[in-house]
C-alpha positions in Angstrom: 18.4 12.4 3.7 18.0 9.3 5.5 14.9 11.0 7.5 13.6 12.0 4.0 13.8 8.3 3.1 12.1 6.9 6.3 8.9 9.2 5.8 8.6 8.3 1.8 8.9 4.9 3.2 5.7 5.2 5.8 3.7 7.2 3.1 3.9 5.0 0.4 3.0 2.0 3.0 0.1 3.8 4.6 -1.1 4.9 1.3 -0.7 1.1 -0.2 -2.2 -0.5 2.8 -5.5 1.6 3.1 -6.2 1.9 -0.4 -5.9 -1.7 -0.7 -7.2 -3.3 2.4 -9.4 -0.6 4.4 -11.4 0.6 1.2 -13.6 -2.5 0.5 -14.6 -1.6 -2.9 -15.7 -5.5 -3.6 -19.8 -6.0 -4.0 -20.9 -9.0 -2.0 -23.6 -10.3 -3.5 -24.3 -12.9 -1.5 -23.3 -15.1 1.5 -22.9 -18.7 1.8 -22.8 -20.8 5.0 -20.1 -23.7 4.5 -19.1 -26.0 7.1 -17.2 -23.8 9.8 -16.5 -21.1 6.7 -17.8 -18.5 5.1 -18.1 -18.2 1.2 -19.0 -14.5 0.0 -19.6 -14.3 -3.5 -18.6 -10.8 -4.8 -18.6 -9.0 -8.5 -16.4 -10.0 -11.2 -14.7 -6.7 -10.4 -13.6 -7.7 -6.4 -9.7 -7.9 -6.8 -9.9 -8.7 -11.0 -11.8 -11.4 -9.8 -9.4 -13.8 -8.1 -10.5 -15.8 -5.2 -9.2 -14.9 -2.1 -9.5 -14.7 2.0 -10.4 -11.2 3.9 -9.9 -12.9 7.4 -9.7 -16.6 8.9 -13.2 -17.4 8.0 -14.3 -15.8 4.9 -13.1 -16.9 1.0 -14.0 -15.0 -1.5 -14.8 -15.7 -5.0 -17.1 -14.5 -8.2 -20.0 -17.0 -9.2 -18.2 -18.1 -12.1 -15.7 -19.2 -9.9 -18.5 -20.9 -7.5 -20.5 -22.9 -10.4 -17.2 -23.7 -12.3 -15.5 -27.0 -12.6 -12.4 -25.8 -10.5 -14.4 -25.1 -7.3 -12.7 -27.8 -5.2 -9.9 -26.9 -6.3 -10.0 -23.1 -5.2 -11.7 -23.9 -1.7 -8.9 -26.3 -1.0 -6.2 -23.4 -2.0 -7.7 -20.8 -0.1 -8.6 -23.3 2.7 -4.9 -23.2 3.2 -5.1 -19.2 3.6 -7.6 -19.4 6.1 -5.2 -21.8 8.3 -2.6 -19.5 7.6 -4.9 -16.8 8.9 -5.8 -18.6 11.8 -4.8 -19.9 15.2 -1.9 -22.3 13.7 0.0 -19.0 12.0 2.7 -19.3 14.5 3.0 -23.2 13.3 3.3 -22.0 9.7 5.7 -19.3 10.4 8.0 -22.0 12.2 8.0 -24.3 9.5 9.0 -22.2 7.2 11.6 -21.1 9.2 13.4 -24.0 10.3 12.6 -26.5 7.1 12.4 -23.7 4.4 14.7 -20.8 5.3 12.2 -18.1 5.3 11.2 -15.9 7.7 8.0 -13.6 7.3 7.8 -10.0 8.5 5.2 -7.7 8.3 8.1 -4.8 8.4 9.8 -4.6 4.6 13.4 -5.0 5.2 16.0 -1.8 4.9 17.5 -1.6 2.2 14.8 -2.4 -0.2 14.8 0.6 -3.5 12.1 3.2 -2.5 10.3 2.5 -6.1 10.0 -1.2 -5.4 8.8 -0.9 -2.1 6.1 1.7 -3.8 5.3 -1.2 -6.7 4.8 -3.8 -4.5 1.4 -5.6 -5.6 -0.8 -5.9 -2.0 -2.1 -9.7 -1.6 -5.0 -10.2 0.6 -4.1 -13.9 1.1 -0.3 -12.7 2.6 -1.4 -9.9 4.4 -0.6 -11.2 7.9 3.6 -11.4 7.4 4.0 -9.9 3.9 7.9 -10.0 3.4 9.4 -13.5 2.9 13.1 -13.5 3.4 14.9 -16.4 2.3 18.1 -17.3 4.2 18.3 -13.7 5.9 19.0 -13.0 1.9 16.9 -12.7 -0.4 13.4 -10.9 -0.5 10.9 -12.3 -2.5 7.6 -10.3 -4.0 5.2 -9.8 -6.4 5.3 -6.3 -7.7 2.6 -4.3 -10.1 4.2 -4.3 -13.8 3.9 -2.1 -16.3 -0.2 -2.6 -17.2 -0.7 -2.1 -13.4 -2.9 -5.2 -12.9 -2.9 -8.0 -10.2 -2.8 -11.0 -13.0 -0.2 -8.8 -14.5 2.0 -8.6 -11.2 5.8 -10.3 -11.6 8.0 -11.6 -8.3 10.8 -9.3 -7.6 14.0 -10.6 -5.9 15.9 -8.3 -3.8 19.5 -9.5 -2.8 20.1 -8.2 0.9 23.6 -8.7 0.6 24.8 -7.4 -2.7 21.7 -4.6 -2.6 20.6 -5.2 -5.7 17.7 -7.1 -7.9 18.8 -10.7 -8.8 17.4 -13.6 -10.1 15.9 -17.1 -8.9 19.3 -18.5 -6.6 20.1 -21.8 -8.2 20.4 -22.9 -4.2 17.0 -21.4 -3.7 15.8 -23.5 -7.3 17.4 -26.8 -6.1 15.4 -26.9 -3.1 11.8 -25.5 -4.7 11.7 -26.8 -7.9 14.2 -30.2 -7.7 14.5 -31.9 -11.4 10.9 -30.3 -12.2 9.0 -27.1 -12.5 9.2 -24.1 -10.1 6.0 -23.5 -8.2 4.1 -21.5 -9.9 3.1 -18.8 -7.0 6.7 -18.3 -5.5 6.2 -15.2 -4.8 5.5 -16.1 -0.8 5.6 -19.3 1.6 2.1 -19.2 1.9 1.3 -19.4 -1.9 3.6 -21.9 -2.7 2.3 -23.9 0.2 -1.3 -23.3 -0.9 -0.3 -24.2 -4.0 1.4 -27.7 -3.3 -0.9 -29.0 -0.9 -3.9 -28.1 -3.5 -2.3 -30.2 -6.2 -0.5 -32.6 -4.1 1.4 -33.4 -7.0 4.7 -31.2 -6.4 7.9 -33.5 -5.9 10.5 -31.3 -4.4 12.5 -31.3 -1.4 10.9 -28.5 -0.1 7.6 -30.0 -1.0 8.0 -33.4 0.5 8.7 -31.3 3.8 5.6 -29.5 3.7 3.5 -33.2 3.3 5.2 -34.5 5.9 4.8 -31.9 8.5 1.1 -31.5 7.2 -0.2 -35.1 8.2 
């Protein structure tokens, strides 16, 4: 049974990961030199049209995206991707080790439901360690819902311990989201840091570590 498991385990992985990330069915439709990047701007179609990175040097993003008023905005965000993509990953994955708690795995922990390991939602942008594991408890990740749509994707929490889907952990809420809101993208350490250091506006104890060690 527990052989069973292992190989339903691989074939749903292999089966998510090369649908989602070795069939490029995105349209580039055209390619723009930036600074020491590279903007490709692809159909509305690429990815239901939400900007992201396909290695430590490219961003994606649709035209409307490129002409619109939130341009900035996005290219800062994903700028964040590409560092986390690039030759400071092992900085970012000891950061959020030792002042967040999480540690990053490209290996799903055991233990994790079959179904939700299946319904995981595949992000381009987390593709390099995508299992965040908060205080060797919980797991954290977004997860397709029932219209089957990236925008439509929720964050799962798995509880390690008590093997079983849980809630936000009021220990986990008092450091992320302090007297305010919750980060909106808390699905991963890399989005909410992409997130906070775009807006600069977050006032968390989690947050105030990530501005400090990002001088």
């Amino acid at each position: 049974m527990l052989l069973y498991f292992i190989f339903a385990l691989l074939f749903i992985g292999a089966l998510v990961y090369f649908s989602y990330f070795k069939i490029d069915d995105c349209v580039v439709l055209q390619t723009i030199k930036l600074d020491d990047i590279i903007i490709e701007i692809v159909d509305d179609n690429c990815k239901e049209g939400l900007p992201h990175t396909t290695s430590s040097k490219i961003i994606r993003m649709t035209r409307s995206a490129w002409n619109g008023p939130r341009r900035d905005a996005i290219l800062r965000h994903e700028r964040v991707h590409l560092s986390q993509k690039g030759e400071r990953i092992t900085e970012w994955l000891k950061f959020y080790e030792s002042a967040w708690g999480y540690k990053c795995s490209s290996i799903p922990p055991a233990g994790i439901p079959a179904e939700l390991f299946a319904a995981r939602r595949p992000n381009p942008d987390t593709d390099n360690c995508p299992w965040a594991i908060w205080r060797d408890r919980y797991v954290f990740f977004p997860a397709f819902g029932y219209d089957k749509t990236l925008r439509g994707a929720e964050v799962i929490i798995w509880d390690l311990v008590e093997g079983r889907r849980t809630g936000i952990p009021e220990s986990w809420r008092a450091e992320f989201c302090g007297t305010g809101d919750c980060p909106h993208q808390y699905e991963h350490p890399h989005e909410i840091s992409a997130e906070w250091l775009t807006e600069n506006t977050a006032k968390t104890p989690a947050a105030y570590k990530l501005f400090a060690w990002n001088i």
